[in-house]
Backbone as JSON, one array per atom type, in Angstrom:
{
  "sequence": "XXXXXXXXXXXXXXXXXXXXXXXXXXXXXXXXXXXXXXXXXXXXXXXXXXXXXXXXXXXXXXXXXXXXXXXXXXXXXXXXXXXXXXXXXXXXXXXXXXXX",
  "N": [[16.07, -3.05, -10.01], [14.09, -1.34, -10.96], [11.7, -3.41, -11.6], [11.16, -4.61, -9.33], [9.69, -2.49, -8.18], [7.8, -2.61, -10.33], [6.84, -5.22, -9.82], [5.95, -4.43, -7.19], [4.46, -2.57, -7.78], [1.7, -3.81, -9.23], [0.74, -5.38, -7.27], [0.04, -4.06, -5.28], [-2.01, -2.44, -7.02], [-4.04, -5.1, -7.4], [-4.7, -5.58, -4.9], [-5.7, -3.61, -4.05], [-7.96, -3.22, -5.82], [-9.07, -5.31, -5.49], [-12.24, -6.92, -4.21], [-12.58, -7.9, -1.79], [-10.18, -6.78, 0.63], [-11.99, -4.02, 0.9], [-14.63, -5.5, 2.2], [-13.47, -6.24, 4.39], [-12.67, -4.14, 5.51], [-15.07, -3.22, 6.07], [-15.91, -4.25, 7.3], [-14.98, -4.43, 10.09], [-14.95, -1.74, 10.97], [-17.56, -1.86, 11.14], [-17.85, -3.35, 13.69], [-16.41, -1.6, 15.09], [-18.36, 0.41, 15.34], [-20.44, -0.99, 16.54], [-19.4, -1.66, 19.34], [-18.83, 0.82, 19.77], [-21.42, 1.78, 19.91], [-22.55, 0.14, 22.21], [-20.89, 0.92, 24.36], [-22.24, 2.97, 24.51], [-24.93, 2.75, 25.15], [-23.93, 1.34, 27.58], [-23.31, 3.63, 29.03], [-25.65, 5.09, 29.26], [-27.87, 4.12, 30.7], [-30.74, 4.02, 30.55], [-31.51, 4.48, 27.8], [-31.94, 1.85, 26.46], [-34.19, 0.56, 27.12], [-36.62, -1.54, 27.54], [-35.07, -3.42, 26.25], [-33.83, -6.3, 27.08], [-31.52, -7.91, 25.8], [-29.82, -5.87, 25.17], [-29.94, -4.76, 27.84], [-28.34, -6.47, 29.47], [-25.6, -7.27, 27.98], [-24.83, -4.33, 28.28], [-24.49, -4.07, 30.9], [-22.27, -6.16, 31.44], [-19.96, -4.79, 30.77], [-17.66, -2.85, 32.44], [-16.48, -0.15, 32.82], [-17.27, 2.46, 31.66], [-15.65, 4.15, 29.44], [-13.06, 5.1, 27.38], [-10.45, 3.96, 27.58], [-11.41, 1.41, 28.2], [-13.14, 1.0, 25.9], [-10.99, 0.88, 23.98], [-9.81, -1.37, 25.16], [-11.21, -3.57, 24.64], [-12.21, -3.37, 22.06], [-9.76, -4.34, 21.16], [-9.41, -6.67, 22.4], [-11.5, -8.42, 20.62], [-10.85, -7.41, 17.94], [-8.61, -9.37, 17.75], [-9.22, -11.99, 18.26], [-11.18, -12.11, 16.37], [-9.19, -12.07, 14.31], [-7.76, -14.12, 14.71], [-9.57, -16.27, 14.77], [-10.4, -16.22, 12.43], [-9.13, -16.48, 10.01], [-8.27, -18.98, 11.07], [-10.44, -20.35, 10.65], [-12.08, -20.27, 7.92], [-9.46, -21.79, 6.97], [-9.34, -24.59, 8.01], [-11.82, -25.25, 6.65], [-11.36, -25.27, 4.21], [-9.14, -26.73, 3.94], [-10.46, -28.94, 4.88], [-12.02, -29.44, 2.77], [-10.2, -30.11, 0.41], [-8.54, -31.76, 0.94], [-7.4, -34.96, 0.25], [-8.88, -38.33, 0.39], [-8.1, -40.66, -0.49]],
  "CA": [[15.18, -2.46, -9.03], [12.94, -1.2, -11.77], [11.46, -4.7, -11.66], [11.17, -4.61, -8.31], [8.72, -1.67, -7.92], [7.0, -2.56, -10.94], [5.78, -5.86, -9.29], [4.9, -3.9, -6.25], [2.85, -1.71, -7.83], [0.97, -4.62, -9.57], [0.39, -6.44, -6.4], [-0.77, -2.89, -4.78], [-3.58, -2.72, -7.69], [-4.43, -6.1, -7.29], [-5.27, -5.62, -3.46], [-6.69, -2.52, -4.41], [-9.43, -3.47, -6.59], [-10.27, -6.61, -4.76], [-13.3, -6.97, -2.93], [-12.39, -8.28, -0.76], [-9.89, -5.81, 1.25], [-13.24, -3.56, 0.8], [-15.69, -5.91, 2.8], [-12.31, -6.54, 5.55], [-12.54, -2.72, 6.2], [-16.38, -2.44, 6.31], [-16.75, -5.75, 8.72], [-14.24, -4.27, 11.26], [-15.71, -0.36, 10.67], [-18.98, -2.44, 11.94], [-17.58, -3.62, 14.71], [-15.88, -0.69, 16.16], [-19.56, 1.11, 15.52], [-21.62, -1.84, 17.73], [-18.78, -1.42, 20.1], [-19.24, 2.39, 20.61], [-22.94, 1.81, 20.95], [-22.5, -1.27, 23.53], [-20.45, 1.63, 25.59], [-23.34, 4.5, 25.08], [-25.76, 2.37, 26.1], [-23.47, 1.36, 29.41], [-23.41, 4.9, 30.01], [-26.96, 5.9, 29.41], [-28.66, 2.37, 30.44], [-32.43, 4.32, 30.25], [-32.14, 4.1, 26.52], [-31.9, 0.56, 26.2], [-35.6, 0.5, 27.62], [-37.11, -3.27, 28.21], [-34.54, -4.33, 25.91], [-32.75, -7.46, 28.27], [-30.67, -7.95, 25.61], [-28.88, -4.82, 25.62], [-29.23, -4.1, 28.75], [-27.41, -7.51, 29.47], [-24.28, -6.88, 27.78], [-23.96, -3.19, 28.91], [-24.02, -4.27, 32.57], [-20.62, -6.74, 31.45], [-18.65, -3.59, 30.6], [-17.43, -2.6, 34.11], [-16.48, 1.16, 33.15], [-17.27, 2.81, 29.69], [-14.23, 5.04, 29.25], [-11.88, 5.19, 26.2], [-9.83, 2.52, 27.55], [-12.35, -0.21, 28.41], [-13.17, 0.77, 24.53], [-10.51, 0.07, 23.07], [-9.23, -2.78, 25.02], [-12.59, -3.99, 24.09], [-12.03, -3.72, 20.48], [-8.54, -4.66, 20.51], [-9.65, -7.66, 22.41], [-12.6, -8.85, 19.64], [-10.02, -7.94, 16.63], [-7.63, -9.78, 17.86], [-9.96, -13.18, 18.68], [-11.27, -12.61, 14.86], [-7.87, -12.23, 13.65], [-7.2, -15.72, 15.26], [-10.14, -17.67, 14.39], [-11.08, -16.07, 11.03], [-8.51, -17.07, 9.11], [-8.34, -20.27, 10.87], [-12.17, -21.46, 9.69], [-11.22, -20.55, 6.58], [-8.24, -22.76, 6.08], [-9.92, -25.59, 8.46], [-12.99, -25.28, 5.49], [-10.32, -24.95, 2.85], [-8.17, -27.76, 4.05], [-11.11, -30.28, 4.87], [-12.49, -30.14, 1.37], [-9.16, -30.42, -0.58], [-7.71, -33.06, 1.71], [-7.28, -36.33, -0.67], [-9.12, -39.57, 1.18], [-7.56, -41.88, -1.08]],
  "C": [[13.87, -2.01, -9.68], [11.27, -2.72, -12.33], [10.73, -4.9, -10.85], [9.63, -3.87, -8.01], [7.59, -1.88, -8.99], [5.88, -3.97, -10.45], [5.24, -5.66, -8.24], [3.94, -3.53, -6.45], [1.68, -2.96, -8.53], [0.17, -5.17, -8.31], [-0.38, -5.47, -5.64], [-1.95, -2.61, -5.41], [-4.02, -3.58, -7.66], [-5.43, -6.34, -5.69], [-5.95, -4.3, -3.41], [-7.89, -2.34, -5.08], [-10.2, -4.83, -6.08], [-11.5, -6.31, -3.63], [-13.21, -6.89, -1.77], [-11.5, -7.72, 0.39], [-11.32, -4.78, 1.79], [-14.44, -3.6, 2.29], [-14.74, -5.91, 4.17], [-12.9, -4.84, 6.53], [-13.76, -2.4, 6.26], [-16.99, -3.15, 7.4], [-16.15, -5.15, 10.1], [-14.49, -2.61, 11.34], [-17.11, -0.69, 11.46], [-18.86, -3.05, 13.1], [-17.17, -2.68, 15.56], [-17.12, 0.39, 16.05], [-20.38, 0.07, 16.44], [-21.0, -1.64, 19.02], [-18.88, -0.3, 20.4], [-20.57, 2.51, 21.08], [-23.37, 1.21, 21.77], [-22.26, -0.39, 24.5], [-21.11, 2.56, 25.68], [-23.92, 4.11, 25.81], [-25.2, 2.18, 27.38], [-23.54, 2.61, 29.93], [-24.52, 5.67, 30.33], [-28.04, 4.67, 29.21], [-30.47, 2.68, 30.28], [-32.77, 4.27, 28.21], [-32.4, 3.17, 26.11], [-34.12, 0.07, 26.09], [-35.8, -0.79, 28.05], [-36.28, -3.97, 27.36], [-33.8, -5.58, 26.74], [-31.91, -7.94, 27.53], [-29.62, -7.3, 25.75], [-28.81, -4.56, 27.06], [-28.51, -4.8, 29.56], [-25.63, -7.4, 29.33], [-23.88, -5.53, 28.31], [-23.47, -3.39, 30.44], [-22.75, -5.3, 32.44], [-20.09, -5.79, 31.28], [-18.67, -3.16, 31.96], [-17.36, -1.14, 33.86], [-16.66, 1.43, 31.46], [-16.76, 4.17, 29.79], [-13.4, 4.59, 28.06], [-10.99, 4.04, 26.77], [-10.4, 1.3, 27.65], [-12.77, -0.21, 26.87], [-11.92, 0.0, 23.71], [-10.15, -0.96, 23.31], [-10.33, -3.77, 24.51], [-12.48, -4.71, 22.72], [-11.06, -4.66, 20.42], [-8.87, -6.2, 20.71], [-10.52, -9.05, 21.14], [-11.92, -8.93, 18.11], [-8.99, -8.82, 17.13], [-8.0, -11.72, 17.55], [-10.03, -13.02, 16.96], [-10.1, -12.96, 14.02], [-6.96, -13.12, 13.7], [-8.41, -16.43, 14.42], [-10.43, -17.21, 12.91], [-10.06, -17.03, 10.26], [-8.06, -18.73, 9.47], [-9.38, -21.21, 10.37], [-12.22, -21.47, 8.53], [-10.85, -21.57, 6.46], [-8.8, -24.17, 6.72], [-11.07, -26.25, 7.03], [-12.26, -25.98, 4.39], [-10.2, -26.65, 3.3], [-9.39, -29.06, 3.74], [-11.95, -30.82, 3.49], [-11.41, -30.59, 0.47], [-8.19, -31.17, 0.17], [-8.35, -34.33, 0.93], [-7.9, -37.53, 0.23], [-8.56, -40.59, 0.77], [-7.08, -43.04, 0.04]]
}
């Protein structure tokens, strides 16, 4: 068992010093901040001003309440958490696929 925990903890510093965890938690930290300001602006559409972008998307949110947030989010991580890692491996795959 001593074995055991010792290659946990390896594999725990390993994902701990990578970058890459890092940038995961600062991309989806940036998303659930554009997403709270998508639902201020729905609620206070005079700040937007002549933007027509913003004030575009706030008029799709139907109610800006804590639940239209998060299903919001949950919806958007969920979509990335589908296609990310599939463009990836699509990328991946189509360069290291053999033509021979």
């Amino acid at each position: 068992m001593k074995e055991f925990y010792a290659a946990l903890y390896t594999e725990f510093m390993k994902v701990w010093k990578s970058k890459m965890l890092w940038i995961t938690i600062v991309f989806f930290l940036f998303i659930a901040f554009m997403m709270g300001f998508l639902m201020f602006i729905a609620k206070h559409p005079e700040i937007a001003g002549n933007s027509v972008i913003l004030s575009t998307k706030a008029s799709l949110i139907s109610q800006s309440n804590w639940l239209a947030y998060f299903g919001l989010l949950m919806q958007l991580i969920l979509v990335l958490g589908v296609f990310g890692p599939g463009m990836f491996l699509s990328g991946f795959l189509a360069e290291n696929t053999p033509t021979g």
